[in-house]
LUMGU-829291 format. One record per residue (C-alpha): y, x, z; residue number from 1. Coordinates in steps of 0.1 Angstrom, whole numbers, plus 5000, padded with zeros to 4 digits. Each point is the difference from the previous one (the first is absolute). Example, Ala and Ser with C-alpha at 12.3 -4.5 7.8 and 13.67 -1.06 7.14 Angstrom:
BEGIN
[[4955 5123 5078] 1]
[[5034 5014 4993] 2]
//
This chain:
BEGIN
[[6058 2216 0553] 1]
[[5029 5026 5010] 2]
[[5005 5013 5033] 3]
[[5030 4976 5003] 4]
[[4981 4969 4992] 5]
[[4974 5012 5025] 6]
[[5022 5006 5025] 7]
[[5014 4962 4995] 8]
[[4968 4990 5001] 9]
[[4992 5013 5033] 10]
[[5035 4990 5015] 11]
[[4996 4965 4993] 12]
[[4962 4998 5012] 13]
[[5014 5018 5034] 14]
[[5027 4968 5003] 15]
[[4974 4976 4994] 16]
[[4980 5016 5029] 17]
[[5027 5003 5024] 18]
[[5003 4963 5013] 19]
[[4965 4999 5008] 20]
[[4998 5035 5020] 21]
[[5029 4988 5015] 22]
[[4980 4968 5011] 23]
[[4973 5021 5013] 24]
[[5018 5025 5020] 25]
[[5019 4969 5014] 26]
[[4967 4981 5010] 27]
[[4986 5029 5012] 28]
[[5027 5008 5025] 29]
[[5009 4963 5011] 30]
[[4960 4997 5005] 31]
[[4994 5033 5019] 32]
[[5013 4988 5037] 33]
[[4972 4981 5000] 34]
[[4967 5001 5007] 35]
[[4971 4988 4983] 36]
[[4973 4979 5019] 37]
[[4973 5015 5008] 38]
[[4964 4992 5012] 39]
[[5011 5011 5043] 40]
[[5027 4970 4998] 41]
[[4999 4970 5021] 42]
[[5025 4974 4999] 43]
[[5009 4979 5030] 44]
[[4983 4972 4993] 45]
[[4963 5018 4997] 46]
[[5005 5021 5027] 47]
[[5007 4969 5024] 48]
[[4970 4986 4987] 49]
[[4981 5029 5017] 50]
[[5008 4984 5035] 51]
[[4989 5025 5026] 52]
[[4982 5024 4971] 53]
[[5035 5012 4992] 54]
[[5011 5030 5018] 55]
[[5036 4998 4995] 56]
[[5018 5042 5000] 57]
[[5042 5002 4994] 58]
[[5009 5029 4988] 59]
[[5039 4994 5005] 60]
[[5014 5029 5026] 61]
[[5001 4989 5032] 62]
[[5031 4985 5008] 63]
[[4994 4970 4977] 64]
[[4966 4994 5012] 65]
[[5018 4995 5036] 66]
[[5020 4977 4987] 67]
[[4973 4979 4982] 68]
[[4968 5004 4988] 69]
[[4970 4979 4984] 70]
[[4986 4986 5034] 71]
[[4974 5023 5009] 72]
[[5007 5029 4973] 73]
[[5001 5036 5016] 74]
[[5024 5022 4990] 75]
[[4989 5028 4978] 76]
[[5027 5021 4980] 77]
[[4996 5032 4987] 78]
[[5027 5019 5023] 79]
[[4976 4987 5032] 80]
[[4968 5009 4984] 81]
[[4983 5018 5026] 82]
[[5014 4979 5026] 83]
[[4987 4971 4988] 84]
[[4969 5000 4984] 85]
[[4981 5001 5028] 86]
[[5006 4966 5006] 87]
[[4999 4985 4971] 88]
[[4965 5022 4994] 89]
[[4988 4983 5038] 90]
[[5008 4968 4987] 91]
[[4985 4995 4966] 92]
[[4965 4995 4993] 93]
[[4980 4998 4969] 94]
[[5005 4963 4986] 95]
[[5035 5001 5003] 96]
[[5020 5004 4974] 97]
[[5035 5019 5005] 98]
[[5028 4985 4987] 99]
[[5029 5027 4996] 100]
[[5035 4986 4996] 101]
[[5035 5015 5002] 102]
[[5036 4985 4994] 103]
[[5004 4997 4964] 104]
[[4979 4995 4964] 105]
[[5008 5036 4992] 106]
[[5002 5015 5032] 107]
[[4969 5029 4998] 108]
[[4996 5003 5041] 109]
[[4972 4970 4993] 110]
[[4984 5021 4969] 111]
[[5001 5033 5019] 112]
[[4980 4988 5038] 113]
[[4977 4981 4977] 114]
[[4991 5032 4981] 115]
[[4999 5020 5028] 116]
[[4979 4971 5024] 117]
[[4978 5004 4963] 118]
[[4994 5039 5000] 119]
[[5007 5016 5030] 120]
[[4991 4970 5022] 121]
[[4969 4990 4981] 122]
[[5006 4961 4999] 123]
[[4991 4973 4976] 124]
[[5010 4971 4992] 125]
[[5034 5012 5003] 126]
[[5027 4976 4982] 127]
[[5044 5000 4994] 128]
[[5012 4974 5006] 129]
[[5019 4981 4965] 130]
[[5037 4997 5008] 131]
[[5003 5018 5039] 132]
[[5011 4987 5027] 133]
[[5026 4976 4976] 134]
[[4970 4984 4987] 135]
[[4983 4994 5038] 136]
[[5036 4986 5010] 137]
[[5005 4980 4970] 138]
[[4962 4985 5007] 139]
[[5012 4990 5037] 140]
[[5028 4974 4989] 141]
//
């Protein structure tokens, strides 16, 4: 074969590849915003089913826990750390399960206190709630 022919060769293999790297790189990126399930998610449903066993934690900043707010979730972001552990700390026991939630499916404030309530906390049984705050509202109708 010459170096010509070769050359075709490889040209025409690369086209027949291209539509499905484009396809991958495509899937990839539409896919990548969100993220997967994992075993610490809860949805809405489940979580109610916990009745009093559920400690429920929203991670939203502060100004949209004022304005509403799982009934009797205490606020917990990551900017008021410090401030508000204490209280969430003085209120949890052992058999409860925490049930982390902020305002959207990919918001990462819910992924973030629950890692931290995880490893520099100590806590088990420490669970995001599927969906956010959306998902609780959307349960509520």
């Amino acid at each position: 074969m010459t170096r010509r022919a070769a050359r075709q060769v490889l040209l025409i293999l690369s086209l027949a590849l291209l539509p499905a790297v484009v396809q991958a790189v495509y899937m990839r990126n539409r896919l990548s915003w969100r993220q997967p399930a994992t075993a610490d998610e809860v949805s809405v449903q489940e979580a109610k089913s916990w009745g009093r066993e559920a400690m429920w934690i929203d991670a939203r900043p502060g100004t949209e826990y004022e304005k509403e707010h799982v009934p009797g979730a205490l606020p917990l972001s990551t900017d008021e750390w410090d401030n508000l552990l204490p209280a969430v700390l003085n209120s949890w026991s052992p058999e409860r399960k925490l049930v982390v939630y902020c305002s959207k499916q990919t918001c990462g404030a819910s992924r973030e206190v629950a890692r931290r309530l995880r490893e520099e906390a100590g806590l088990k049984n420490v669970f995001v709630l599927t969906g956010g705050w959306e998902a609780w509202k959307s349960s509520e109708k």
